[in-house]
C-alpha positions in Angstrom: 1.4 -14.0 -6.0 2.3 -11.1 -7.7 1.2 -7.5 -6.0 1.5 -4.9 -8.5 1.7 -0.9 -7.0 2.2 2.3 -9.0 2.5 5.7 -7.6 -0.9 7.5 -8.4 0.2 10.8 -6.8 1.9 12.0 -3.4 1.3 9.0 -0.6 -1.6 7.5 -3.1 -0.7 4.5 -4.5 -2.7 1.8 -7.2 -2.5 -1.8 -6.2 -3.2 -4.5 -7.9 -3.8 -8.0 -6.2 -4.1 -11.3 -8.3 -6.5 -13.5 -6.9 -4.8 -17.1 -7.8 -2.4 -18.4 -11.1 -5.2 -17.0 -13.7 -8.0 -15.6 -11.6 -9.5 -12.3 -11.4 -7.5 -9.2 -10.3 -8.7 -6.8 -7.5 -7.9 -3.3 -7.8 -7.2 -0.9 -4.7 -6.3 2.8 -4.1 -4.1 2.6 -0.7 -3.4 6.2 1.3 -0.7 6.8 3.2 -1.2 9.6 6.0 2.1 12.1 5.6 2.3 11.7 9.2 2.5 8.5 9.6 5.4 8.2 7.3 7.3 10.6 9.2 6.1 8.8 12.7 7.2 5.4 11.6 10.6 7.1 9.4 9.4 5.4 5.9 11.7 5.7 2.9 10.0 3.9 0.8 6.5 4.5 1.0 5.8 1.9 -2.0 7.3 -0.9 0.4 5.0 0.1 3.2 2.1 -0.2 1.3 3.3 -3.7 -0.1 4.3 -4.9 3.5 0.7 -4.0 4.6 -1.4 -5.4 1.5 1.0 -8.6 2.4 0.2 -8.5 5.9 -4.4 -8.4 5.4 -3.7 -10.8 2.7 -2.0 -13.5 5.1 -5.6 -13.3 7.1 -7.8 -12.1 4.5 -8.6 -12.9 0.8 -8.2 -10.0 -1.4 -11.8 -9.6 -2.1 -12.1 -8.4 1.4 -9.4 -5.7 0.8 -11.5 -2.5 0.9 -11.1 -0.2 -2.6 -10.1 2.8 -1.0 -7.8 1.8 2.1 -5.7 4.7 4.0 -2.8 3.2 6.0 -3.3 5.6 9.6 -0.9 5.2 12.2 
């Protein structure tokens, strides 16, 4: 599976989650808090938010990713 994220603006990103080989797509605005970037240290904002789509999808299905999702520390 192929998770596709694009900057939007500062800490919003776009994602974009394939559902299986040739499904549907879901489509996601993920937050991230300025504070927790600088609490956890994160250079790479885009890798956070790709580590923790990754991590709900391994217990979730991505229809049951919310829209709008802020990653709060």
């Amino acid at each position: 599976m192929t998770i596709e994220i694009m900057a939007l603006a500062d800490h919003e990103w776009a994602v974009q989650v394939p559902q299986s080989a040739g499904s549907d797509v879901t489509y996601h605005k993920v937050r991230v808090e300025l504070e927790t970037a600088v609490t956890l240290d994160v250079t790479d904002e885009a890798m956070l938010v790709r580590k923790a789509v990754e991590d709900y999808l391994a217990h979730a299905p991505a229809t049951s990713l919310p829209h709008d999702l802020t990653i709060d520390w």
